[in-house]
C-alpha positions as a Markdown table, in Angstrom:
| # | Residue | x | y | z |
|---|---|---|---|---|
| 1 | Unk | 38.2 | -30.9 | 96.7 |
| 2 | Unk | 38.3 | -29.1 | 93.0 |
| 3 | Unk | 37.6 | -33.3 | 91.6 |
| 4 | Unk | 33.9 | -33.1 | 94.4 |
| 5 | Unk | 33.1 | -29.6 | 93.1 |
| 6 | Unk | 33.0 | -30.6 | 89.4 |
| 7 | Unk | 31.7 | -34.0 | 90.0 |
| 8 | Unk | 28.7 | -31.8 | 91.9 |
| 9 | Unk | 28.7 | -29.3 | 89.2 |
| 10 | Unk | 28.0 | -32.1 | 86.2 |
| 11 | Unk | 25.3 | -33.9 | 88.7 |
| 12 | Unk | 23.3 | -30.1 | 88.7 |
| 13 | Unk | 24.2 | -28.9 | 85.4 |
| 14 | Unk | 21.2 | -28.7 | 83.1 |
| 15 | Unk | 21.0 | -30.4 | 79.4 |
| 16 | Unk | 21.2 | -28.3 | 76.7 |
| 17 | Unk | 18.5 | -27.3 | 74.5 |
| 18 | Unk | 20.2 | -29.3 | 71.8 |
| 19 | Unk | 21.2 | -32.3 | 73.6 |
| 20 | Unk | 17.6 | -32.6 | 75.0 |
| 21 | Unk | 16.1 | -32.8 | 71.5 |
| 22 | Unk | 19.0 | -35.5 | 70.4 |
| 23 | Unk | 17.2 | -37.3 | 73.5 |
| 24 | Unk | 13.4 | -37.1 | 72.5 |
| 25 | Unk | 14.4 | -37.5 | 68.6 |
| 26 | Unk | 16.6 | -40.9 | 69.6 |
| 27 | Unk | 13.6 | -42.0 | 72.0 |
| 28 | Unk | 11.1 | -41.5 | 69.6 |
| 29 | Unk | 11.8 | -44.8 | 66.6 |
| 30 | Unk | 9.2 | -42.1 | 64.5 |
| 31 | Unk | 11.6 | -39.1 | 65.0 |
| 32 | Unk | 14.3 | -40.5 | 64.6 |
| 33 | Unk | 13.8 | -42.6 | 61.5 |
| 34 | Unk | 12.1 | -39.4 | 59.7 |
| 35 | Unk | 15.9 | -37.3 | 61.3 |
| 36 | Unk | 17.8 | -39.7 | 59.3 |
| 37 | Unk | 15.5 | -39.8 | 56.0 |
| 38 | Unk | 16.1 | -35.8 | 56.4 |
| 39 | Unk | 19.6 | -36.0 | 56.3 |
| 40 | Unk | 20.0 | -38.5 | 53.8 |
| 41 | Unk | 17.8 | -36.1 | 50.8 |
| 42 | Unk | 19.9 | -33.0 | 52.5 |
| 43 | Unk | 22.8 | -34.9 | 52.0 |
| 44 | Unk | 22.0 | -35.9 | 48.3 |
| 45 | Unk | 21.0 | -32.7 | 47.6 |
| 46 | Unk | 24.2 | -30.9 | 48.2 |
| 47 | Unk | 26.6 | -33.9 | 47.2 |
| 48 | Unk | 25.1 | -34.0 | 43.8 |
| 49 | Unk | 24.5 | -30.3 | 43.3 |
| 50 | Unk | 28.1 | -30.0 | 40.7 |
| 51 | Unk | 26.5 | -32.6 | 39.0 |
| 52 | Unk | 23.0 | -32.6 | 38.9 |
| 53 | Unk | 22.4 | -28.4 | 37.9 |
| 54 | Unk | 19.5 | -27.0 | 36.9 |
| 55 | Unk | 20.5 | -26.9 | 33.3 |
| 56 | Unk | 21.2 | -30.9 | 33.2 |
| 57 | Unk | 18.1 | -31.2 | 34.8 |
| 58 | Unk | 15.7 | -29.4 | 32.6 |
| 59 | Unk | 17.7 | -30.1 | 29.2 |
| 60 | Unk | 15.4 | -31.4 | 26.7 |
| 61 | Unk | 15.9 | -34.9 | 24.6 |
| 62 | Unk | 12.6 | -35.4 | 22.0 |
| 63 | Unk | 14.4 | -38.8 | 21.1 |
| 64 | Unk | 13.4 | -40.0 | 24.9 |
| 65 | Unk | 10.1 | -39.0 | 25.6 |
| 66 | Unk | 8.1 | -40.6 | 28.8 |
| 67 | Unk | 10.4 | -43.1 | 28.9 |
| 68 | Unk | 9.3 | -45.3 | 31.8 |
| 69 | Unk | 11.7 | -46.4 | 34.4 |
| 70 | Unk | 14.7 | -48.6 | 33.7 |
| 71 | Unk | 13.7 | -51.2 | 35.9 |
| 72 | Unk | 10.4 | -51.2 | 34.3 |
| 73 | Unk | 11.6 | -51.7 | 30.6 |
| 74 | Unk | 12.6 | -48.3 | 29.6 |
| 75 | Unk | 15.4 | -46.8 | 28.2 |
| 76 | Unk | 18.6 | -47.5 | 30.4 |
| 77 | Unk | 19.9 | -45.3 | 32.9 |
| 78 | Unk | 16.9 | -43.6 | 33.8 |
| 79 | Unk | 15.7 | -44.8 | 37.1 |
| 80 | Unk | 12.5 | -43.1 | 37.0 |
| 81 | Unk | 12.4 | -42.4 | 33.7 |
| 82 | Unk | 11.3 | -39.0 | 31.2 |
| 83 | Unk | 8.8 | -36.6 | 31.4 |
| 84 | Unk | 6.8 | -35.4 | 27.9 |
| 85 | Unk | 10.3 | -33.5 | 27.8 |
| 86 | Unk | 12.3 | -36.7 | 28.0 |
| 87 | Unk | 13.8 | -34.8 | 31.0 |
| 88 | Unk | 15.5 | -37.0 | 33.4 |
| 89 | Unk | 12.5 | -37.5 | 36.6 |
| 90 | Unk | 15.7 | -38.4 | 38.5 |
| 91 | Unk | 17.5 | -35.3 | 38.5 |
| 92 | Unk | 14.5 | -33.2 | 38.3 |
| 93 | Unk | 13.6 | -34.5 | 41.6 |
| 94 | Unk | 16.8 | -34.0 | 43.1 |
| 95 | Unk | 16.5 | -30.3 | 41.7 |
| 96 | Unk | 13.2 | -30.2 | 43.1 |
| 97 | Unk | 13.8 | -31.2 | 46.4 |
| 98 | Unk | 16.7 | -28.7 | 46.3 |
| 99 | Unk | 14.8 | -25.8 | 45.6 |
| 100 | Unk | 12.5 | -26.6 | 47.6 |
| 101 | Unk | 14.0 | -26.8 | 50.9 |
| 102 | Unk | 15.9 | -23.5 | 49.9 |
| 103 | Unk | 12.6 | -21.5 | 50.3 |
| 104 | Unk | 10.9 | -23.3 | 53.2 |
| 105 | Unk | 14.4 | -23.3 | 55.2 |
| 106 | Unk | 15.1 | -19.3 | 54.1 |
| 107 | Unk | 11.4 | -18.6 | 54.5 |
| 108 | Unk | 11.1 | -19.9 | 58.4 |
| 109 | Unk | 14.7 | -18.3 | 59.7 |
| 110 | Unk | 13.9 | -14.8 | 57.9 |
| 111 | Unk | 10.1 | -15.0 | 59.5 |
| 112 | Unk | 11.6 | -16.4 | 63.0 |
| 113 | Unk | 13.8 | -13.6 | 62.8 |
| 114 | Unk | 11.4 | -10.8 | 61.7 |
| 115 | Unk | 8.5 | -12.6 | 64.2 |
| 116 | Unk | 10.9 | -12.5 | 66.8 |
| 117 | Unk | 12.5 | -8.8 | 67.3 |
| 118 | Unk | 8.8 | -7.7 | 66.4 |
| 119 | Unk | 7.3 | -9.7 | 68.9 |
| 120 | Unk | 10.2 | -9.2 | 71.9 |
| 121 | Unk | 10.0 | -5.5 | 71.4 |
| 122 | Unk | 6.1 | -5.4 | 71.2 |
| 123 | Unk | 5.8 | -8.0 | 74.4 |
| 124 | Unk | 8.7 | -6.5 | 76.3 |
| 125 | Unk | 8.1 | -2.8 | 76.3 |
| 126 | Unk | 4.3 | -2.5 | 76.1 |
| 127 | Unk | 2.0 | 0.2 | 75.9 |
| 128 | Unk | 1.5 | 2.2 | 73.1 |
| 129 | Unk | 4.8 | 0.4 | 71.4 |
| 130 | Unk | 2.3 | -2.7 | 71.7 |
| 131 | Unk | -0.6 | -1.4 | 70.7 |
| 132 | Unk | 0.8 | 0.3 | 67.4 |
| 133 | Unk | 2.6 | -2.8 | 66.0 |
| 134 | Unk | -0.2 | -5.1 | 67.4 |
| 135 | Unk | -2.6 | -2.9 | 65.2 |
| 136 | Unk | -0.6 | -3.0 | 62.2 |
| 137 | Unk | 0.0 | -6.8 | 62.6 |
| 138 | Unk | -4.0 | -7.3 | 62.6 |
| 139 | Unk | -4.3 | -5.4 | 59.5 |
| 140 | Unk | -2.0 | -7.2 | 57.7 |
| 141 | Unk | -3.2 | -10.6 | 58.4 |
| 142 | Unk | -6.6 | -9.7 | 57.4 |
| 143 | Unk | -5.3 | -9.8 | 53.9 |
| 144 | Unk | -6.3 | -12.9 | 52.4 |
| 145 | Unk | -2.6 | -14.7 | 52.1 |
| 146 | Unk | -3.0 | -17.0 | 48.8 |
| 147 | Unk | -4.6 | -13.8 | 46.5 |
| 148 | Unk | -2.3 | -11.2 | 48.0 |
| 149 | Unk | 0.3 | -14.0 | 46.5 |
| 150 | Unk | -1.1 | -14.9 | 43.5 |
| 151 | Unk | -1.8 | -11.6 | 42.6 |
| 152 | Unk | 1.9 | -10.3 | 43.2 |
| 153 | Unk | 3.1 | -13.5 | 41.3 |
| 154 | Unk | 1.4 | -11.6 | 38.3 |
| 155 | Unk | 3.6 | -8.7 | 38.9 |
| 156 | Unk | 7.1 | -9.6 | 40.1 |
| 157 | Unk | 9.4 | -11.5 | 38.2 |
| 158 | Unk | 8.7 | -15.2 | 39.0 |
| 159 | Unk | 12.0 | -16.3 | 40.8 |
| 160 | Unk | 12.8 | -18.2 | 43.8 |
| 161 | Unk | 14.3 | -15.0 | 46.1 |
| 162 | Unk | 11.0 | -13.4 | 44.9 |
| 163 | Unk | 8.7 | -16.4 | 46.0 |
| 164 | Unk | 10.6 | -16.4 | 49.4 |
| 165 | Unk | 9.5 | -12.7 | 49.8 |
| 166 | Unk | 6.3 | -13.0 | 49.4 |
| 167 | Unk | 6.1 | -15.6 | 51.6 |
| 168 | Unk | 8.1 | -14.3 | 54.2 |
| 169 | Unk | 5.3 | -11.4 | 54.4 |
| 170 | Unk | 3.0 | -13.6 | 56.1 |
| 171 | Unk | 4.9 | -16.0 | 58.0 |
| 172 | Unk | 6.6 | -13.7 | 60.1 |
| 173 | Unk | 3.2 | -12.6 | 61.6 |
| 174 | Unk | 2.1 | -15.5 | 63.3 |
| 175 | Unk | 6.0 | -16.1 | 65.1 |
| 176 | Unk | 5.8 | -12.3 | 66.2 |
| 177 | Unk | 2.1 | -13.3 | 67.9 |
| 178 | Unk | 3.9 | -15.9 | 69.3 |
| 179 | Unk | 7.0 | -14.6 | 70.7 |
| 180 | Unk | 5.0 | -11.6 | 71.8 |
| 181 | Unk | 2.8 | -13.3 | 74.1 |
| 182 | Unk | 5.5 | -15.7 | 75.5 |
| 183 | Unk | 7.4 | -12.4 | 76.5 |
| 184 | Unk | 4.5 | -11.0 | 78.0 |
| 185 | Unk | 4.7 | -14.0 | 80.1 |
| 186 | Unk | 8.7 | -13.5 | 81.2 |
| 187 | Unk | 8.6 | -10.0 | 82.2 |
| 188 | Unk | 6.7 | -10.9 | 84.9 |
| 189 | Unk | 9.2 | -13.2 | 86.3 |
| 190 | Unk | 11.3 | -12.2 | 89.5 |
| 191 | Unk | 14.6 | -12.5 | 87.4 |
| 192 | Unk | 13.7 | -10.3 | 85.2 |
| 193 | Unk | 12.5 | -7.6 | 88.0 |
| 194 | Unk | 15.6 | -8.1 | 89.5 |
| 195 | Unk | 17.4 | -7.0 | 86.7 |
| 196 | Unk | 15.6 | -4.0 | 86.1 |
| 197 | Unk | 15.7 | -2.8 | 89.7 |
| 198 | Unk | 19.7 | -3.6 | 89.1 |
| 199 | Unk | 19.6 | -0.9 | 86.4 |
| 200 | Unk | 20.6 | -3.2 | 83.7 |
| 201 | Unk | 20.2 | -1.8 | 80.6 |
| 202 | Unk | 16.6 | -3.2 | 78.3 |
| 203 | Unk | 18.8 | -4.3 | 75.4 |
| 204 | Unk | 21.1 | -6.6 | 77.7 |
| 205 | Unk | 17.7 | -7.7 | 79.5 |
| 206 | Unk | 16.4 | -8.9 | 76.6 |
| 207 | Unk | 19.0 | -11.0 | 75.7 |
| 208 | Unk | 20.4 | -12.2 | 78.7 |
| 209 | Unk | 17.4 | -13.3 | 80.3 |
| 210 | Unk | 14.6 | -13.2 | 78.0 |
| 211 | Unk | 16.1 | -15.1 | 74.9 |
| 212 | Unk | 17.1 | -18.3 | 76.1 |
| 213 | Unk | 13.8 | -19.0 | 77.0 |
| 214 | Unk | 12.5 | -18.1 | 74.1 |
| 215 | Unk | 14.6 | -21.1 | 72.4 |
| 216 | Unk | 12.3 | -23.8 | 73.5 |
| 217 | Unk | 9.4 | -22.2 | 71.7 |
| 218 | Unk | 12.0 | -20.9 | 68.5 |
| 219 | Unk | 13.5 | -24.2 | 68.0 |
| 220 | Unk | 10.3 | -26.3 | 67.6 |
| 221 | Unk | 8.8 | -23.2 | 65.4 |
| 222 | Unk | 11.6 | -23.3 | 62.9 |
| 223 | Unk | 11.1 | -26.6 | 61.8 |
| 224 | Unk | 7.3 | -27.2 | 61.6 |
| 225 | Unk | 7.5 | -23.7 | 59.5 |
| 226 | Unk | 9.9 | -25.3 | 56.6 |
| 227 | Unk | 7.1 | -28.3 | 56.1 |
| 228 | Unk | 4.2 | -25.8 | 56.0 |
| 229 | Unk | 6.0 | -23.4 | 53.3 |
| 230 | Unk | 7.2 | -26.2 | 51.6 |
| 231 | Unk | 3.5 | -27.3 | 51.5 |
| 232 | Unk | 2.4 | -24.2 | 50.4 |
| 233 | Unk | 4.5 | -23.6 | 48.0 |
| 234 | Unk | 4.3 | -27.0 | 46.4 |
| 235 | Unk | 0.7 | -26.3 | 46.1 |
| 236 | Unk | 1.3 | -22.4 | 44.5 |
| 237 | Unk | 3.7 | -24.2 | 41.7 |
| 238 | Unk | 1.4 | -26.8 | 41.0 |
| 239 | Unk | -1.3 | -24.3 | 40.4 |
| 240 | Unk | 0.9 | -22.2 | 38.1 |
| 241 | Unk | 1.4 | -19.5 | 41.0 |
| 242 | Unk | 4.9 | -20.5 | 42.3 |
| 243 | Unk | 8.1 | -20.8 | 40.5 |
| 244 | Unk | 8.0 | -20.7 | 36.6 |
| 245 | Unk | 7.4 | -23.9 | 34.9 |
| 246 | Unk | 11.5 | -23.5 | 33.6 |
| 247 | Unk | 12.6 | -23.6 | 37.0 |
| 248 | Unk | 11.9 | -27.8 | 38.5 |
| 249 | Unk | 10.2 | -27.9 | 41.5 |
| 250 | Unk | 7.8 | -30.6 | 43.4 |
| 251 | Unk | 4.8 | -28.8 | 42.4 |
| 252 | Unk | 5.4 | -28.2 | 38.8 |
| 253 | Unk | 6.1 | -32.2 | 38.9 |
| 254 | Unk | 2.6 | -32.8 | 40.6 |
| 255 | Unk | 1.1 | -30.6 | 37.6 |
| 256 | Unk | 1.6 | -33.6 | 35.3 |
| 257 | Unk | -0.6 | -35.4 | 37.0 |
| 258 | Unk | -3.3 | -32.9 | 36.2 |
| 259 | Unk | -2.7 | -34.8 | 32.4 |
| 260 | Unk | -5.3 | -37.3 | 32.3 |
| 261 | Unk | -3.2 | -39.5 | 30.0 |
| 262 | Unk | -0.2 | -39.3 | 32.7 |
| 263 | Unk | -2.5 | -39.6 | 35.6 |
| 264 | Unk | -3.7 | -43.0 | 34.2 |
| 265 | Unk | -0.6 | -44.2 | 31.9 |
| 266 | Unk | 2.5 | -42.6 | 33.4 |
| 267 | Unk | 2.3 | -42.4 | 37.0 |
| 268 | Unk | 6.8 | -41.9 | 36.6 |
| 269 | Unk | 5.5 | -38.3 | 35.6 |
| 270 | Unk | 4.1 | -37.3 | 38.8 |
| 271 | Unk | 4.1 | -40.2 | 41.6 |
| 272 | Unk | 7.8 | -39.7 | 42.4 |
| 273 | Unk | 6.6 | -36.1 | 43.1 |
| 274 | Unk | 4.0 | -36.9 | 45.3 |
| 275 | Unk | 6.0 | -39.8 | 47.3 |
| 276 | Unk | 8.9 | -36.7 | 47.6 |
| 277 | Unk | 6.7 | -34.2 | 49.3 |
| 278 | Unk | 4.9 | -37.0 | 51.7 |
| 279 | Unk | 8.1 | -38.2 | 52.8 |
| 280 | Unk | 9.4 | -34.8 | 53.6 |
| 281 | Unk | 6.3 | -33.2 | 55.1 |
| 282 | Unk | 6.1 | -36.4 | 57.5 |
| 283 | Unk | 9.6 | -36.6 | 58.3 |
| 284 | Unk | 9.8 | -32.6 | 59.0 |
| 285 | Unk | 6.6 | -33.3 | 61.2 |
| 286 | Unk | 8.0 | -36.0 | 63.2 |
| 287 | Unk | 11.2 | -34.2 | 64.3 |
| 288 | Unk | 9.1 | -30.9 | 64.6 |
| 289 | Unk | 6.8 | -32.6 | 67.2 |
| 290 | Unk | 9.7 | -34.6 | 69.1 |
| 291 | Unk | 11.6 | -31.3 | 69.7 |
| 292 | Unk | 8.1 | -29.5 | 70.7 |
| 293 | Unk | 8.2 | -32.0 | 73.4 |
| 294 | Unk | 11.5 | -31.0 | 74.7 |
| 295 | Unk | 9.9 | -27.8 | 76.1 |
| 296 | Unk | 7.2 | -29.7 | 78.1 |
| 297 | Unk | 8.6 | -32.2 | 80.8 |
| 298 | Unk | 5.3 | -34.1 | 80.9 |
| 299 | Unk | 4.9 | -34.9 | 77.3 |
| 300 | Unk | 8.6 | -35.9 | 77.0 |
| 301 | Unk | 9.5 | -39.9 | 76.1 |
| 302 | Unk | 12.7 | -39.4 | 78.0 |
């Protein structure tokens, strides 16, 4: 009898949030192509962070300046050859793409975060609670975004913790939007009535019933928000905004191509770049959209 009663139990239990976007990402040949691109530049990243630091990276040889790559005559060992420093491009796009996903993956979980007890609180208890953080959430994203930055960067130190912070500012205001209105939504829902007529405490109502479905909007959020920070913050660095020209990132890279003498005679200074951020935007994209799908049966592949 016990053998029926879990053989009926697996039949009705429902997938996972998790294993439903393994599903969509394995259906889609997009997805999961740009999944395992992902994890193979995660993976070099952190394998060859003992060996490629930032100090290897950015130390200077004037003996082996633009060097083109190995393979395409220059000197040996250097697969995508020197900069005008006769840094390694190599390991300054390992660096890169390093620091990089740092600040768009710390950027979009401290916004999801800060978005999402903002937005639960506003959403869940209404009224005036609503109205005042609602308020103060308009007025702050009327401040124009890239000169609010730009004029900080002119201020603050000019590190990567502090570029995250500035970020984060904005980023979270959107996600609270979000996860406000979505609540809105739930607290109309007989479970949650239930609860409340039970005399179940709002904190434990919240997080019991409110949260988990909350995940299918979270989950999708999170990683579409890493390719747009990464995007924006490529763009800050390359126009001198972003992290200090010391510190490698893609954007200082794609400077170089603002050299006309690179731009037409050493595309090794600045293409690698370019091709780095594509491929990661596209990639993040892809697996962004197949686990956006997970939350709508009708646009699912599986």
């Amino acid at each position: 009898m016990n053998n029926e009663q879990n053989e009926v139990y697996e039949i009705v239990k429902v997938p996972s949030m998790l294993r439903l976007s393994l599903r969509e990402i394995k259906a889609d040949k997009f997805a999961l192509v740009s999944a395992i691109i992902i994890f193979l530049i995660l993976a070099t990243v952190i394998i060859a962070a003992p060996i490629v630091t930032t100090e290897s990276a950015t130390r200077v040889n004037m003996q082996n300046v633009n060097s083109p790559p190995s393979w395409q005559g220059g000197t040996e060992g250097y697969l995508l050859g020197t900069d005008q420093g006769g840094r390694n491009i190599f390991f300054l796009l390992i660096v890169s793409a390093r620091n990089s996903l740092i600040i768009g993956f710390g950027v979009a979980i401290i916004a999801i975060i800060i978005g999402f007890v903002i937005g639960i609180i506003s959403g869940y208890f209404g009224g005036w609670i609503d109205m005042v953080i609602m308020r103060l959430v308009d007025t702050w994203m009327m401040i124009p975004t890239l000169v609010f930055i730009i004029a900080m960067t002119t201020v603050l130190p000019r590190t990567i913790w502090n570029l995250i912070f500035l970020l984060v500012a904005f980023a979270w205001l959107g996600r609270a939007r979000l996860i406000r209105n979505v609540t809105l939504q739930q607290i109309n829902m007989d479970y949650v009535a239930a609860s409340k007529t039970l005399g179940t405490r709002n904190p434990i109502i919240m997080l019991r019933e409110i949260v988990p479905n909350l995940v299918p909007v979270l989950a999708p959020d999170i990683v579409l928000a890493m390719s747009t920070t990464i995007g924006v913050e490529t763009g800050l660095s390359m126009l001198g905004f972003g992290l200090p020209i010391e510190t490698p990132s893609i954007g200082t890279l794609i400077n170089n191509a603002m050299v006309m003498i690179n731009l037409q005679h050493r595309w090794w200074n600045w293409f690698p770049a370019i091709a780095l951020l594509f491929i990661i935007s596209l990639s993040i994209n892809f697996v962004g959209q197949a686990i956006q799908r997970v939350a709508d049966p009708r646009q699912r592949m599986v």
